[in-house]
C-alpha positions in Angstrom: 149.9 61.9 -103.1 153.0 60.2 -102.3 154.9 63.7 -101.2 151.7 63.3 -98.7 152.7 60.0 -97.2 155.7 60.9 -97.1 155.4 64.0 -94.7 152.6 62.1 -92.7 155.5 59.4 -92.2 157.5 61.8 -91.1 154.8 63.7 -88.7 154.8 60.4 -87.2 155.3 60.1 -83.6 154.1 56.5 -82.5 156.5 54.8 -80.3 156.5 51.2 -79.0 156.4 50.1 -75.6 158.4 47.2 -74.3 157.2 45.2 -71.2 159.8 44.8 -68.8 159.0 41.2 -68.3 157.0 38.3 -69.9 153.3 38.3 -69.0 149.8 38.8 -69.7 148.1 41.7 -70.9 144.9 41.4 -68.4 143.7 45.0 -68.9 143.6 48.2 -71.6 143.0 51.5 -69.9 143.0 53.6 -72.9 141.4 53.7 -76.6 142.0 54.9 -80.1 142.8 58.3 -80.1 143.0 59.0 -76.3 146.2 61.0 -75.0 148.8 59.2 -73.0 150.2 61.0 -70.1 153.3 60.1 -68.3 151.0 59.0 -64.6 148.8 57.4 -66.4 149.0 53.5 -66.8 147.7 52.7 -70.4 147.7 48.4 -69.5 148.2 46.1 -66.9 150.4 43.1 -67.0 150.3 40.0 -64.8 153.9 38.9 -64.1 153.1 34.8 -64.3 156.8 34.2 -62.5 155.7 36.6 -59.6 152.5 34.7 -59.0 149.0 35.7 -58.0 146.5 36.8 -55.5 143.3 35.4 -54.3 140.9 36.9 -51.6 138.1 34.8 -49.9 135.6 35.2 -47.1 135.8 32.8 -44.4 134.3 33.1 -40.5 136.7 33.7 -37.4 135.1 30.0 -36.7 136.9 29.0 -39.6 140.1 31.3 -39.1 140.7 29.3 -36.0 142.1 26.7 -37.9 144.5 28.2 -40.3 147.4 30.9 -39.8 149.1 33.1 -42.2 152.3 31.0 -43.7 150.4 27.9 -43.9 150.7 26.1 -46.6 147.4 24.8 -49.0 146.3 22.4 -51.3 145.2 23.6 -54.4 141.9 20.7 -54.7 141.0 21.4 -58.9 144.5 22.3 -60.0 147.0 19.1 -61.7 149.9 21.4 -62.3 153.1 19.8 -61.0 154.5 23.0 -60.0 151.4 25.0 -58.3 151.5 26.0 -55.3 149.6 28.1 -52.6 150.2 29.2 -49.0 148.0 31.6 -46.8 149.3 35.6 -47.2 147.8 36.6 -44.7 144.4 37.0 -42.6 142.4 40.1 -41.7 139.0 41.4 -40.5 136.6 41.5 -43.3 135.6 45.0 -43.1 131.8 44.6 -44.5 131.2 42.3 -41.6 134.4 42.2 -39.1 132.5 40.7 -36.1 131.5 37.8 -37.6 133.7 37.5 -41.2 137.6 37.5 -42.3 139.4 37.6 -45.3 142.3 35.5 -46.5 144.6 36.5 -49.2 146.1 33.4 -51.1 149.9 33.6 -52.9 149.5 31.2 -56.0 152.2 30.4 -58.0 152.6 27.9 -60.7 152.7 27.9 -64.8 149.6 26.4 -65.5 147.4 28.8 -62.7 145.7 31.9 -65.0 143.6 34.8 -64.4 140.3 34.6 -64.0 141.0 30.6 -63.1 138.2 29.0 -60.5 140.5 27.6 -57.3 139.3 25.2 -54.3 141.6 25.4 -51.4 142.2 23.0 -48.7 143.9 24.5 -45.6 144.4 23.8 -41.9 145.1 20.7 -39.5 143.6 17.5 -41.0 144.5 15.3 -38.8 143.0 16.5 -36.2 140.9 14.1 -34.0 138.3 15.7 -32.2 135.9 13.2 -29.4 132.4 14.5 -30.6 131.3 16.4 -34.0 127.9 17.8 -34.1 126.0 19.5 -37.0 125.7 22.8 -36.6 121.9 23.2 -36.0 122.5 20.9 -32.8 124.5 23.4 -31.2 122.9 25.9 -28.8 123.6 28.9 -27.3 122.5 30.8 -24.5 123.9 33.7 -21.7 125.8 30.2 -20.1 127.8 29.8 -23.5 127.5 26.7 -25.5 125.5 23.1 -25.4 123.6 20.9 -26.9 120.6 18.7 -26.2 121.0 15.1 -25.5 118.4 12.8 -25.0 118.5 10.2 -22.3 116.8 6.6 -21.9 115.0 6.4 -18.8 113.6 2.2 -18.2 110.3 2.3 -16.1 107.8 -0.7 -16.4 105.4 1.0 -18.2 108.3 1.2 -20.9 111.3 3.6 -21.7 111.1 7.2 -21.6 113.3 10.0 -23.3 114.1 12.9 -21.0 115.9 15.7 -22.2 119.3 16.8 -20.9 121.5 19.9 -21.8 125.3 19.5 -22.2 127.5 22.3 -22.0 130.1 21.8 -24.7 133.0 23.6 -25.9 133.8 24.9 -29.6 137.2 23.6 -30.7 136.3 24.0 -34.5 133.9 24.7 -37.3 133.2 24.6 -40.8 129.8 25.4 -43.4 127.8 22.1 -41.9 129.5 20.9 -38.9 131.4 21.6 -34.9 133.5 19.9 -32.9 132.8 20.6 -29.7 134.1 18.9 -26.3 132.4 18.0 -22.8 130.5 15.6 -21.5 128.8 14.1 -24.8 129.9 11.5 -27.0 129.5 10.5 -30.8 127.5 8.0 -29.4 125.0 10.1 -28.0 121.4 10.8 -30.0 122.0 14.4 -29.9 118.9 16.6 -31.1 119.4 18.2 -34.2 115.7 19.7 -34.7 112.4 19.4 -33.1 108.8 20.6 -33.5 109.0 23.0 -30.4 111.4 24.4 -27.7 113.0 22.1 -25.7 113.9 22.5 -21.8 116.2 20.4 -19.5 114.7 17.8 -17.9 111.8 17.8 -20.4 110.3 14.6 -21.3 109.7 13.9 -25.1 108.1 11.7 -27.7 111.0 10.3 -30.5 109.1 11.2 -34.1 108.6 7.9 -35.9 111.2 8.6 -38.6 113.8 7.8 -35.8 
């Protein structure tokens, strides 16, 4: 029995591999018994001092505001040494009229695979004169506007009189626009109503106002 191990020892022809670099070992390829050919990657190693990767769906309303090289904020991560900046920016192929895709580069010791990321990116301190929510903004064949309504005194008592207000997209995100033309923060804007609405129209304010 021992001549037997002995010549199975020597039949041997296991051989260890050695990672070129420290990492982690995110992925097997192969299992017991499978044959390893020379093309044929058995594992996949993620390099933690070359960083990562992360790919995220935005719209080209939102694209207006960042550009490849910019640098983001990294809003659920404490690590001291994280960082991220905007790869690059390209057409989202499923949907490339309306949808793009940004690739992040993420470095930092603490970040891991499979980690859940917030990032914050673009101008912040930006000041924009009016921001609507995004159901008040209309548009038709003319471009852009919203609906405004205007007090009208008469002696029987005041009466609301719609008016359309071309406006201008300057930027977007999920909920709300800033726009800019002749309308103001001040302005009571109409974000929904129980029918369709016309310039010039007069209306009744709902009670909840």
């Amino acid at each position: 029995m021992r001549l037997q191990v002995e010549k199975l020892k020597d039949a041997d022809d296991s051989a260890s591999i050695t990672a070129p670099a420290d990492g982690i070992l995110t992925n097997i390829t192969i299992k017991e018994g499978d044959a390893v050919t020379k093309d044929n990657p058995i594992a996949t190693i993620q390099l933690a001092e070359s960083g990562y990767e992360v790919e995220t769906t935005i719209s080209k309303a939102e694209g207006q505001l960042i550009h490849a090289g910019d640098e983001a904020t990294m809003e659920n991560v404490w690590s001291a040494d994280a960082t991220a900046s905007v790869k690059s920016i390209k057409p989202d192929p499923n949907d490339p009229a309306k949808n793009l895709i940004v690739k992040f580069e993420v470095k930092g010791e603490e970040i891991s695979i499979g980690q859940t990321i917030q990032f914050a990116v673009g101008s912040k301190s930006s000041r924009y004169d009016c921001i609507v929510p995004n159901n008040a903004l209309k548009e038709d064949s003319k471009g852009n506007f919203v609906l405004v309504v205007k007090v009208k005194g008469t002696p029987l008592g005041n009466r609301y009189i719609i008016k359309r207000v071309d406006v201008t997209k300057q930027a977007s995100d999920t909920t709300k626009t800033a726009v800019s033309g002749d309308v103001s923060e001040y302005d009571n804007i109409v974000t929904n109503s129980s029918k369709r609405l016309e310039n010039g129209q007069q209306v009744r304010l709902s009670e909840k106002q």
